[in-house]
Backbone as ProteinMPNN parsed JSONL, in Angstrom:
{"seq_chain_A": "XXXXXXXXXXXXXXXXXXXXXXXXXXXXXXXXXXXXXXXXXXXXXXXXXXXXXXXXXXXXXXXXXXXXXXXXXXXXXXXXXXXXXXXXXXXXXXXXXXXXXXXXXXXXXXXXXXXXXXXXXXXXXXXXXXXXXXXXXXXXXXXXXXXXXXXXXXXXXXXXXXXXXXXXXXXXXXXXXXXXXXXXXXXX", "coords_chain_A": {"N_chain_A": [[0.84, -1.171, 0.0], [0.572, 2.01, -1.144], [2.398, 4.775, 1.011], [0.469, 7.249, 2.61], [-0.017, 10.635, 1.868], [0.824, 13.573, 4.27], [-1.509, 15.552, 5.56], [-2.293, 19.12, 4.277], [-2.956, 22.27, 6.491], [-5.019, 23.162, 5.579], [-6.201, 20.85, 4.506], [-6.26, 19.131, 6.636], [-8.425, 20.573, 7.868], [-10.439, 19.985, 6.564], [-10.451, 17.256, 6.3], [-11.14, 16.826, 9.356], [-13.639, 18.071, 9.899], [-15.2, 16.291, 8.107], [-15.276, 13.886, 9.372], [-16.709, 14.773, 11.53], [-15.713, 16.078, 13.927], [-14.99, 18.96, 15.504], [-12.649, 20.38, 16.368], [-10.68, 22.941, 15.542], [-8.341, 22.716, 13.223], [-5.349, 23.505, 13.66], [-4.973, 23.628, 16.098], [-5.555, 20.431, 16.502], [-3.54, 19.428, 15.17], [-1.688, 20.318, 17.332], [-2.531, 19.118, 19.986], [-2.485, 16.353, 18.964], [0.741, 16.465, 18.674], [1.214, 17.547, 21.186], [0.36, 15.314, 22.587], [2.204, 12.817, 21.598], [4.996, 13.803, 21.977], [4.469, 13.72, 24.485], [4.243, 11.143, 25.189], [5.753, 8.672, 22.62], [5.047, 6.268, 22.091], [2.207, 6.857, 21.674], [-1.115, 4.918, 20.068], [-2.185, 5.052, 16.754], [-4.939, 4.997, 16.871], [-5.361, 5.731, 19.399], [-4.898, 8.204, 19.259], [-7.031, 9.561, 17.918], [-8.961, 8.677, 19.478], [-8.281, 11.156, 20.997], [-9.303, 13.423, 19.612], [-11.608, 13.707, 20.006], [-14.683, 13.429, 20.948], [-16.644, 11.87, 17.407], [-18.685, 12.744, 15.401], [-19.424, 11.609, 12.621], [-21.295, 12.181, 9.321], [-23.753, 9.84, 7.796], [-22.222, 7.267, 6.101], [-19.531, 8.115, 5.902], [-16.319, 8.582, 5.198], [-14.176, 6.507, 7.011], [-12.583, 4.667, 7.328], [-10.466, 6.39, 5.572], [-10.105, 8.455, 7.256], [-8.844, 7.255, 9.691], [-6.405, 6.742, 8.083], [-5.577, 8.888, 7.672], [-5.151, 10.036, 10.558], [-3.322, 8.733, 11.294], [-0.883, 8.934, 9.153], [-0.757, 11.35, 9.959], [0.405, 11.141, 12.981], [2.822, 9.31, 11.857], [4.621, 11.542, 10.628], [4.486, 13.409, 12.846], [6.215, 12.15, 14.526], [8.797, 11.697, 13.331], [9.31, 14.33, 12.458], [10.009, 15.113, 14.978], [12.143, 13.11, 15.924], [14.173, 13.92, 14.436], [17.264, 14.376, 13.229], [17.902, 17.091, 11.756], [16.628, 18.857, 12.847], [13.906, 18.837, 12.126], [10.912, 19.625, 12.701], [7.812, 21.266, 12.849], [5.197, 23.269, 14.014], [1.931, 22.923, 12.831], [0.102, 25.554, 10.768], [-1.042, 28.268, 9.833], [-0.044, 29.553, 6.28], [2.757, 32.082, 6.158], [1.638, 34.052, 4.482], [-0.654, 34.271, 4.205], [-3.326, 36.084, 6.771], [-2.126, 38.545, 9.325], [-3.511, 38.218, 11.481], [-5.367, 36.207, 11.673], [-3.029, 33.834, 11.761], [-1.63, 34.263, 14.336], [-3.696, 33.767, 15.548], [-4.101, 31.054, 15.041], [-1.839, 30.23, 15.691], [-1.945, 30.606, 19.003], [-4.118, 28.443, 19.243], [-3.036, 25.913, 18.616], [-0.909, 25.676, 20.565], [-2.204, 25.887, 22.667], [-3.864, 23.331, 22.2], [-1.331, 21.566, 22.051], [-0.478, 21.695, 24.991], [-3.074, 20.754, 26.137], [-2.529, 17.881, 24.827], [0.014, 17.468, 26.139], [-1.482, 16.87, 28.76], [-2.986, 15.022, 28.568], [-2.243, 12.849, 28.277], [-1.369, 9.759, 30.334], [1.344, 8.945, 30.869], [2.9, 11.494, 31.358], [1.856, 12.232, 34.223], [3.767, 11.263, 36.282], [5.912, 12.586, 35.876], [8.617, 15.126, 36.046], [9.243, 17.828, 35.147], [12.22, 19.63, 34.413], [13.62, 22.5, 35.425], [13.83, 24.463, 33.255], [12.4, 23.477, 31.107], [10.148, 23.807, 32.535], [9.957, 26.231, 32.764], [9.474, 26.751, 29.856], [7.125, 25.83, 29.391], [5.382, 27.086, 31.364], [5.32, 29.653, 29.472], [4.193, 28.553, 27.114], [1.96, 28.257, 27.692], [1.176, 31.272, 28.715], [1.698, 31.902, 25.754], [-0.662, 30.542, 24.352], [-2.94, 32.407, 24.947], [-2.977, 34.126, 23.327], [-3.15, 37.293, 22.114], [-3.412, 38.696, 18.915], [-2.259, 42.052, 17.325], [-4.603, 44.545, 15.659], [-3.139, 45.071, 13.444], [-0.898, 44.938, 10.939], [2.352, 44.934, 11.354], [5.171, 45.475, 10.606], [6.893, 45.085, 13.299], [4.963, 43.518, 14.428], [4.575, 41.345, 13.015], [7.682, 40.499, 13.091], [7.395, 40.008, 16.005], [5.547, 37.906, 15.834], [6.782, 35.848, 14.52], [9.212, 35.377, 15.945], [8.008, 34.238, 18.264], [6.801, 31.989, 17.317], [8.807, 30.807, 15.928], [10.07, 30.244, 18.983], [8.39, 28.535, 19.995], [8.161, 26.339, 18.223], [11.263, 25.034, 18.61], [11.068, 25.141, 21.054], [9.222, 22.62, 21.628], [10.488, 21.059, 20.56], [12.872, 20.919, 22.55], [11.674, 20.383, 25.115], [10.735, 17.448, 24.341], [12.894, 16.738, 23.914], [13.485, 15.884, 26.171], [11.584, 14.702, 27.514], [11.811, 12.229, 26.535], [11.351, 9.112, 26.695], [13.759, 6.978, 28.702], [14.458, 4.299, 27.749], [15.123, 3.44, 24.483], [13.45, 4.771, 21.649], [11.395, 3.221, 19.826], [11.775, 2.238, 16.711], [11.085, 4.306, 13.752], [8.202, 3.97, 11.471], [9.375, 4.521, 7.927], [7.458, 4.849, 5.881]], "CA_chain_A": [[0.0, 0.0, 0.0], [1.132, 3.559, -1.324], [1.955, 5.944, 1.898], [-0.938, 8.352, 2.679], [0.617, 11.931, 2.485], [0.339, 13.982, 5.579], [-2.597, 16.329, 5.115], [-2.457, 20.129, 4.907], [-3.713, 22.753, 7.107], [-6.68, 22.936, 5.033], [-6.904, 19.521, 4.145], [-6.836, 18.627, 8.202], [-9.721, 21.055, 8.614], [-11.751, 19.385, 5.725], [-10.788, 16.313, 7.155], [-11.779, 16.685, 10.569], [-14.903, 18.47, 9.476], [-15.626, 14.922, 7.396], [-15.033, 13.056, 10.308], [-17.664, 15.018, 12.688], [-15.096, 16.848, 14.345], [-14.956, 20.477, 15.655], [-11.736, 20.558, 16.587], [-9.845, 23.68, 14.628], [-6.262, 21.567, 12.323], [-4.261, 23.833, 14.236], [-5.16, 22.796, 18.162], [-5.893, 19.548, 16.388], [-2.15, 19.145, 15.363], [-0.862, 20.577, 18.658], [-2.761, 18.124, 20.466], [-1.491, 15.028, 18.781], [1.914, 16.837, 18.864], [1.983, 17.127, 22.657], [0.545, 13.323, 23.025], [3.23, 12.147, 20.868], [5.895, 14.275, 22.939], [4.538, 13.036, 26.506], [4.318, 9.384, 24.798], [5.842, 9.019, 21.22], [4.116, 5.037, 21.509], [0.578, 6.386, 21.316], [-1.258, 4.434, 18.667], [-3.236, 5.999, 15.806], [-6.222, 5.121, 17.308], [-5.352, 6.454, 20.683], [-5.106, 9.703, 19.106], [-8.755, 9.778, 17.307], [-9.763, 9.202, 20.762], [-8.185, 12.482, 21.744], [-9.288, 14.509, 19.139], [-12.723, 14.124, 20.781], [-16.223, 12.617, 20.082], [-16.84, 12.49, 16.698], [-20.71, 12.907, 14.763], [-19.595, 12.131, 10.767], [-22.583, 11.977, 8.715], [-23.6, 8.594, 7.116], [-21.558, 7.057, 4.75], [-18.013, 8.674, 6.004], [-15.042, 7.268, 5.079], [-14.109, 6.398, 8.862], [-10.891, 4.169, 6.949], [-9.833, 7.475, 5.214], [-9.857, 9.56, 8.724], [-7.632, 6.438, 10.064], [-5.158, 7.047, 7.409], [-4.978, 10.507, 8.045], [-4.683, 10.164, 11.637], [-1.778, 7.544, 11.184], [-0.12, 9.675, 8.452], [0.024, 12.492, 10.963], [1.491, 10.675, 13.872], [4.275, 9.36, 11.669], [4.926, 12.25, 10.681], [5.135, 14.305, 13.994], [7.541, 10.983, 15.065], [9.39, 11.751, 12.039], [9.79, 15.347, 12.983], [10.543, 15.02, 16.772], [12.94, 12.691, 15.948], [14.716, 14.454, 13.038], [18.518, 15.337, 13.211], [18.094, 18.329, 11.55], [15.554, 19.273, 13.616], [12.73, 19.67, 11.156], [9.795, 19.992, 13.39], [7.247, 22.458, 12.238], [3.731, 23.392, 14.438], [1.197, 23.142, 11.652], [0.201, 26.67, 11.051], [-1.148, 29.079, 8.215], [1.415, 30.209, 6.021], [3.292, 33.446, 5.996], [1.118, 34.906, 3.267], [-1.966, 34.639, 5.1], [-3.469, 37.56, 7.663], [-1.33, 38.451, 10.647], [-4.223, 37.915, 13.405], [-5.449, 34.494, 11.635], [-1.846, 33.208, 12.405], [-1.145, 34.301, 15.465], [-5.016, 32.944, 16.377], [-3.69, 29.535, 14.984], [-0.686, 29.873, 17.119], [-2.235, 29.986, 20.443], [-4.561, 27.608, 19.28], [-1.84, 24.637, 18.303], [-0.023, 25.9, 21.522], [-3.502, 25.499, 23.534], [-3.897, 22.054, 21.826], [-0.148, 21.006, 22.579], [-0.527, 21.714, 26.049], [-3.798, 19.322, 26.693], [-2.003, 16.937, 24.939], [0.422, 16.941, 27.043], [-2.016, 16.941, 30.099], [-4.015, 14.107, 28.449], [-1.082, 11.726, 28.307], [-1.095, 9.259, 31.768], [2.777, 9.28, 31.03], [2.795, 12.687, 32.274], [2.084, 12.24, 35.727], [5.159, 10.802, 36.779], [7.502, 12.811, 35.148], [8.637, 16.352, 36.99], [10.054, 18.638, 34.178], [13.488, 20.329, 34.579], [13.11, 23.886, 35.241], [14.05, 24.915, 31.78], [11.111, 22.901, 30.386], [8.594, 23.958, 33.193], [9.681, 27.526, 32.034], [8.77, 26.459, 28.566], [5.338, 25.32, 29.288], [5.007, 28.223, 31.299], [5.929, 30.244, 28.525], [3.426, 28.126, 26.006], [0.524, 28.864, 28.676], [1.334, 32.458, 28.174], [1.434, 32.371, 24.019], [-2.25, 29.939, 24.161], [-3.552, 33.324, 25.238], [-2.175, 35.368, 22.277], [-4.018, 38.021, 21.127], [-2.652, 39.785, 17.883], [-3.208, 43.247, 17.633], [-5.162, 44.538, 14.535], [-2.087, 46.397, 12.728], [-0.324, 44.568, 10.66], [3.263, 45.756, 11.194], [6.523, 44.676, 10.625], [7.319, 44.365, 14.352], [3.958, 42.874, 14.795], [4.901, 40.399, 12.073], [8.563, 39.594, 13.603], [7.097, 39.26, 17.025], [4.942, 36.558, 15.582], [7.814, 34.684, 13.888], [9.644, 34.857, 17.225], [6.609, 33.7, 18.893], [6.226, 30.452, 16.846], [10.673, 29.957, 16.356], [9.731, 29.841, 19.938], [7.417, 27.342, 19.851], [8.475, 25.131, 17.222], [12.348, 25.133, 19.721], [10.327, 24.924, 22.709], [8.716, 21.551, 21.559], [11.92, 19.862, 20.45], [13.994, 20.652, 23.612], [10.578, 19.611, 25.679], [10.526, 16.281, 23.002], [14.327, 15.585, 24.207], [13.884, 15.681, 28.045], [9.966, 13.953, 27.896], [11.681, 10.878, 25.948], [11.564, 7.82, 27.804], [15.029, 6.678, 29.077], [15.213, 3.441, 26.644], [14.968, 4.235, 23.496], [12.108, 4.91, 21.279], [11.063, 1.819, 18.987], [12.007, 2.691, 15.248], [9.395, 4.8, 13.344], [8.18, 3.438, 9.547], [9.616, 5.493, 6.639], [6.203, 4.95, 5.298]], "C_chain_A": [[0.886, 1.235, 0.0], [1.076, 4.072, 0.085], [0.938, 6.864, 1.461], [0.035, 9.925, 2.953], [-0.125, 12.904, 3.812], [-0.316, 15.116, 4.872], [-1.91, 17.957, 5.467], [-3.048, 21.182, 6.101], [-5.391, 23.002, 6.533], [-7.489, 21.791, 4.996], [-7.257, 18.985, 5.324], [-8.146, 19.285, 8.584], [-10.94, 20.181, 8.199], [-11.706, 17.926, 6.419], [-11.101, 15.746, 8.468], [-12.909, 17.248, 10.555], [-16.15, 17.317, 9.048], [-15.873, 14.558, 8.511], [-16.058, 13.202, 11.657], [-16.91, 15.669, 13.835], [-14.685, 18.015, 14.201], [-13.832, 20.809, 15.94], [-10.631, 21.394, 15.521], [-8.652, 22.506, 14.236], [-5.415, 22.275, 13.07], [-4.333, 23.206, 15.897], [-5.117, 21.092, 17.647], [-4.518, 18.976, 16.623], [-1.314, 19.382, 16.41], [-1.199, 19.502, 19.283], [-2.304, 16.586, 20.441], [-0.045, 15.551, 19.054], [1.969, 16.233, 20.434], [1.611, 15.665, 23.1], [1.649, 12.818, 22.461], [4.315, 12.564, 21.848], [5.7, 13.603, 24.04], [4.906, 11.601, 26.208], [4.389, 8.815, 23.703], [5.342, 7.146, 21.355], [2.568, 5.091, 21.32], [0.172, 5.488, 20.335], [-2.127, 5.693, 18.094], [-4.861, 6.235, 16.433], [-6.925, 5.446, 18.918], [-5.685, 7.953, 20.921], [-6.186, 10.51, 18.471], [-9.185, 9.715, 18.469], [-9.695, 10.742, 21.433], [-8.405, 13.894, 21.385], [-10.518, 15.081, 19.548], [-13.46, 13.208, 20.066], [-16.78, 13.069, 18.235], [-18.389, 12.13, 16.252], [-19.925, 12.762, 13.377], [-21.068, 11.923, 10.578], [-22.423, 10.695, 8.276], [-23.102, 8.53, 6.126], [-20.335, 7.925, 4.597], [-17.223, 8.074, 6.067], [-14.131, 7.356, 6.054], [-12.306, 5.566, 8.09], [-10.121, 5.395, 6.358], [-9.267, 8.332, 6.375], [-8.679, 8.785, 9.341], [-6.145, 6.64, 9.678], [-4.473, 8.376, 7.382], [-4.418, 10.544, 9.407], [-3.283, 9.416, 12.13], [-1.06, 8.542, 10.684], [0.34, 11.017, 9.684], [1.287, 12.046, 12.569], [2.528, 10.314, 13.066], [4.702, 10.594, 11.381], [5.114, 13.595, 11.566], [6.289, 13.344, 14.13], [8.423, 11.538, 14.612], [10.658, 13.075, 12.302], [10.514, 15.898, 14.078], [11.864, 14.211, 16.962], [14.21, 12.931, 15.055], [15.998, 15.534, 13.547], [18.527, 16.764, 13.153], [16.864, 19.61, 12.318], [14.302, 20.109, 12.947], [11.335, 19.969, 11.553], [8.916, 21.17, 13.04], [5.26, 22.536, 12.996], [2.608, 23.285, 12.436], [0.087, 24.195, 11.7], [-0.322, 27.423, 9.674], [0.301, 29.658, 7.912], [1.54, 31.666, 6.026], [2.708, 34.343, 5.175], [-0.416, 35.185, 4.09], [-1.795, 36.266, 6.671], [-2.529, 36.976, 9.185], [-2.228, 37.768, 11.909], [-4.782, 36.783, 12.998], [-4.504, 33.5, 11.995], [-1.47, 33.175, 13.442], [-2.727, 33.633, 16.447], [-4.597, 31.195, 16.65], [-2.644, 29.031, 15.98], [-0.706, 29.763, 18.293], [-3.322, 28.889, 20.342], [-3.821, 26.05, 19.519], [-1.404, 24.717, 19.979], [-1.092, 24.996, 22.499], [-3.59, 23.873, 23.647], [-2.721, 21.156, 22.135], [-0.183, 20.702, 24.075], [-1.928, 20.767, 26.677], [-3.255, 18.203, 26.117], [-1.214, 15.831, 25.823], [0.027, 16.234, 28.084], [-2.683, 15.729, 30.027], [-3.427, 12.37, 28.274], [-0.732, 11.132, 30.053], [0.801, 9.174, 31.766], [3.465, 10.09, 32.041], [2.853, 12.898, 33.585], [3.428, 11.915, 36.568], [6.24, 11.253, 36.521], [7.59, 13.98, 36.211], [9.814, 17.046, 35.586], [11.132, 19.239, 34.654], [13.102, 21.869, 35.05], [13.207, 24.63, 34.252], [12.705, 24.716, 31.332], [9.662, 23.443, 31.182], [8.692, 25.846, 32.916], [8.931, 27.617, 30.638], [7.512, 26.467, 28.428], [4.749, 26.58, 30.356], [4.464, 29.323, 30.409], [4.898, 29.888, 27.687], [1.767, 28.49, 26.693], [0.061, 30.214, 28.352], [0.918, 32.744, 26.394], [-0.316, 31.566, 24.07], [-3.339, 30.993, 24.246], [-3.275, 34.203, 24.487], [-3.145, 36.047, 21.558], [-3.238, 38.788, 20.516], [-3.439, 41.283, 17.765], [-3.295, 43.61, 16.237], [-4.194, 44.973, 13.48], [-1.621, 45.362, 12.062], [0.85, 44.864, 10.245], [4.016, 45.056, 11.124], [7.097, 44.302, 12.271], [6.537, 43.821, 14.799], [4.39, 41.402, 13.831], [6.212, 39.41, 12.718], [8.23, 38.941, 14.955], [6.182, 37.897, 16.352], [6.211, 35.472, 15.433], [8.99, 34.375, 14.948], [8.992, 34.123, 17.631], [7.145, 32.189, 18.27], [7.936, 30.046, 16.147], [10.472, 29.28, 17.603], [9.463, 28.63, 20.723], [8.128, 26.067, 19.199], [10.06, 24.508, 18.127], [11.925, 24.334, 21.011], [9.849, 23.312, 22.256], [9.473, 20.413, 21.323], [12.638, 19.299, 21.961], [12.496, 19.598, 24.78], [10.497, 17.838, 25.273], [11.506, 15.592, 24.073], [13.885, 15.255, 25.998], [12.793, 14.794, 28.409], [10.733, 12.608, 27.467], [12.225, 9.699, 26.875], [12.905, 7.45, 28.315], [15.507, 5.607, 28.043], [14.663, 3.741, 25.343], [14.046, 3.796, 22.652], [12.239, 3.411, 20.081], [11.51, 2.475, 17.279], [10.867, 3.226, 14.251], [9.33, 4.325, 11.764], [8.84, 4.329, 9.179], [8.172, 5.586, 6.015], [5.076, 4.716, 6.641]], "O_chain_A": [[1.727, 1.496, 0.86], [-0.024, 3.98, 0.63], [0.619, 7.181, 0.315], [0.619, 10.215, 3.997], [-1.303, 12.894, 4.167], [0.124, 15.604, 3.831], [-1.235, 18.183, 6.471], [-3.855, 20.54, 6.774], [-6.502, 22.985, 7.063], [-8.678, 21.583, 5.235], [-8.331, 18.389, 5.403], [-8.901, 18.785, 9.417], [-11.914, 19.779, 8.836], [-12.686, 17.454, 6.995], [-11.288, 14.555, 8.716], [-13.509, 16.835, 11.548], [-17.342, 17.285, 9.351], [-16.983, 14.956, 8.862], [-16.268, 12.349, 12.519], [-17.607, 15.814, 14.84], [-14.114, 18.395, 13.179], [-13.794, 22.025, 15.751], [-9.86, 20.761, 14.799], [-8.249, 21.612, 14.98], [-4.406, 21.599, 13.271], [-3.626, 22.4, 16.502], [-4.588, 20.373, 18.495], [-4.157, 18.336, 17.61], [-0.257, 18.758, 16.501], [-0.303, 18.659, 19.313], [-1.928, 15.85, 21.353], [0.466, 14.83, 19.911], [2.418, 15.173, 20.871], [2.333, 14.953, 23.799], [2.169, 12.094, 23.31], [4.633, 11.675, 22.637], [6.586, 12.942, 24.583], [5.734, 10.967, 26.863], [3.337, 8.283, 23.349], [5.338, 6.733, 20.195], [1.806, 4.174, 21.014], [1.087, 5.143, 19.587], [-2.551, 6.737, 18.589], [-5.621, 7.204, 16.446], [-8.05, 5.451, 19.418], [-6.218, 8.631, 21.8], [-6.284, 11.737, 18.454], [-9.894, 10.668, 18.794], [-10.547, 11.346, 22.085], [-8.138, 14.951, 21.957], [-10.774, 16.285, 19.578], [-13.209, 12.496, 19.093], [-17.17, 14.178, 17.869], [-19.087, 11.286, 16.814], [-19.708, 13.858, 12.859], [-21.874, 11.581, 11.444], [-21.294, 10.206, 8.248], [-23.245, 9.346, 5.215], [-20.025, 8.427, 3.517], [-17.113, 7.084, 6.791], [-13.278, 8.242, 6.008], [-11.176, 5.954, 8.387], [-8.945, 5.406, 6.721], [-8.133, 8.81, 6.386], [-7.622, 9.38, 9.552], [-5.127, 6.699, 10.368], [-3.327, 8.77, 7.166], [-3.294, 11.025, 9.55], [-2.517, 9.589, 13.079], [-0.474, 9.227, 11.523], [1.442, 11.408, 10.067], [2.381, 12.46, 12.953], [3.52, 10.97, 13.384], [5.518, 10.848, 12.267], [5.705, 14.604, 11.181], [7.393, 13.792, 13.821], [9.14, 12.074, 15.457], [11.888, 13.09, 12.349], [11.337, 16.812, 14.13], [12.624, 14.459, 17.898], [15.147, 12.133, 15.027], [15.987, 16.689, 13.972], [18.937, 17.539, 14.016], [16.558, 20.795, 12.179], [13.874, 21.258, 13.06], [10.604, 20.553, 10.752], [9.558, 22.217, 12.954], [4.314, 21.935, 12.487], [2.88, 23.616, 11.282], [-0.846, 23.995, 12.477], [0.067, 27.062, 8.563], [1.254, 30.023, 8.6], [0.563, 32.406, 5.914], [3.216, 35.461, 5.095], [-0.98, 36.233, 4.404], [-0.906, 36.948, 7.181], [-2.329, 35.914, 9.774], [-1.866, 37.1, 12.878], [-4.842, 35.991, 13.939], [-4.878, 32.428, 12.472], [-0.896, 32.15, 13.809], [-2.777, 33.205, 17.6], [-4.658, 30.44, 17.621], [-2.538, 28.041, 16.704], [0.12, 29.087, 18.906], [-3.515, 28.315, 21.413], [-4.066, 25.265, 20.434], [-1.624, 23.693, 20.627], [-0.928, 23.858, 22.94], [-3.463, 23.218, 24.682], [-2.987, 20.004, 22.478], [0.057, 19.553, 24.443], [-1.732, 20.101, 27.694], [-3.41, 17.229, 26.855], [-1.311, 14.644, 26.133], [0.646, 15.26, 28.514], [-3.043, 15.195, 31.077], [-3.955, 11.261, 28.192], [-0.068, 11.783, 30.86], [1.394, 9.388, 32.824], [4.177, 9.816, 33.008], [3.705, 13.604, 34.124], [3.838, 12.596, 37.508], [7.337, 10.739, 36.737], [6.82, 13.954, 37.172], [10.944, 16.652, 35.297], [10.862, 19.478, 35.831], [11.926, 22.169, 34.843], [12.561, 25.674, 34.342], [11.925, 25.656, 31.181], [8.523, 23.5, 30.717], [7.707, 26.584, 32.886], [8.003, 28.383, 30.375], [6.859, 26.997, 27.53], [3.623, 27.007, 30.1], [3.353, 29.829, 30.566], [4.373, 30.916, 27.258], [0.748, 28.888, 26.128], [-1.042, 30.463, 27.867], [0.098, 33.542, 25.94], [-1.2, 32.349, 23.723], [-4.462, 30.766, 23.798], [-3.306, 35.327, 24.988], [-3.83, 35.608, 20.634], [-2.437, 39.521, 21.096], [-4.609, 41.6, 17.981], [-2.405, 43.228, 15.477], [-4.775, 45.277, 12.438], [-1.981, 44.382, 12.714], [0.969, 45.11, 9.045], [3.834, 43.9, 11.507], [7.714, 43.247, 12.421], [6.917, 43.298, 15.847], [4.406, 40.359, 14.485], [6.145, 38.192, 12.886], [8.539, 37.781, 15.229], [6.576, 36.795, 16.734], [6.451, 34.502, 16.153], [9.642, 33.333, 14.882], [9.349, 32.971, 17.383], [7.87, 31.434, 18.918], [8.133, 28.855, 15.904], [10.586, 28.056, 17.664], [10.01, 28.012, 21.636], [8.521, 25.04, 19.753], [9.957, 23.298, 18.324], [12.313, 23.352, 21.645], [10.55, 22.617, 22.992], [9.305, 19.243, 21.669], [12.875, 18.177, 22.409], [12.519, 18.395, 25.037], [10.137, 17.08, 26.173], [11.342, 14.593, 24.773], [14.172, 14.28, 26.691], [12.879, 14.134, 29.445], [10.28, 11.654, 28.101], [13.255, 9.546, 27.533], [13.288, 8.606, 28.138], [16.595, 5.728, 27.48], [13.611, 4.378, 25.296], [13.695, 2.617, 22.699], [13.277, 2.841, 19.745], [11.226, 3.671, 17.215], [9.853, 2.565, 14.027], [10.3, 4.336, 11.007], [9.069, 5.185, 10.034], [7.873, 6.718, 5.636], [3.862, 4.75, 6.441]]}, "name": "protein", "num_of_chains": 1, "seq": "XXXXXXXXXXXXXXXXXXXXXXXXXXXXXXXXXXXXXXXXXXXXXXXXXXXXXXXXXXXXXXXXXXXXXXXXXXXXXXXXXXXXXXXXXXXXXXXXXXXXXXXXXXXXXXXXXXXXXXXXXXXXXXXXXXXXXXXXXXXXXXXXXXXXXXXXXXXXXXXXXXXXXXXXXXXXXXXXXXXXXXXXXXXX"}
């Protein structure tokens, strides 16, 4: 079987829309993000549980949503685990409006952070103080309101903001990962 490419930000909305799920693609992807971070063995179908209850309509292709929800966990794995440290929140792009992005960005953030919380892993761990600054820190951006202007230092603070972020979730990644080492992730 051909890999399933990992869905866009659009295409995650349409496909969680399909699926009977309200859950914005940006909180959606944070959410699996931070489950994957607290516990990179979730399964696929651990993480449809966490996207919430879903309502499709009759006659939804419930195996299509699967393959999406798979495709995305490997590909956070993928990312989290990636030398070059290619990790990337999933996010409108740079061309889009300043205060739709920075909405998406405390959304994802928002969504990262119950991940985390929704992971029994979690309990047992006690973060570093670096990292419990971090999630401090991500508490703070979940609450981000952009202000209507669209300015160039309104613009770089964003792209700080979500360097930030995207940083913040790696170093978080390295210190959450289990002590023996993670199981080998598909290529496909």
């Amino acid at each position: 079987m051909a890999p399933v490419p990992t869905p866009d930000l659009d295409q995650l909305e349409g496909i969680l829309r399909a699926a009977g799920l309200t859950c914005p693609a940006s909180m959606a992807h944070g959410l699996l993000s931070g489950c994957l971070v607290a516990d990179a063995s979730l399964s696929g179908a651990r993480l449809e549980q966490v996207l919430g209850e879903r309502h499709p309509p009759a006659g939804h292709d419930d195996a299509g949503f699967h393959r999406a929800v798979e495709a995305l966990r490997l590909q956070v794995l993928r990312a989290l685990n990636d030398a070059d440290l290619g990790f990337e929140p999933l996010l409108p792009d740079e061309g889009e409006d300043l205060e739709l992005r920075a909405d998406c960005l405390g959304l994802w953030v928002d969504g990262f952070l119950g991940g985390l919380g929704q992971t029994p892993r979690m309990g047992g761990l006690k973060p570093s103080p670096e990292a419990s600054e971090i999630l401090r820190d991500f508490a703070q951006i979940a609450r981000i309101e952009a202000e209507p202007e669209a300015s160039e230092a309104n613009e770089q603070a964003l792209a700080e903001l979500s360097e930030y972020v995207r940083v913040g979730v790696m170093l978080l990644a390295d210190e959450l990962a289990p002590p023996q080492p993670r199981s080998p992730i598909p290529l496909q």
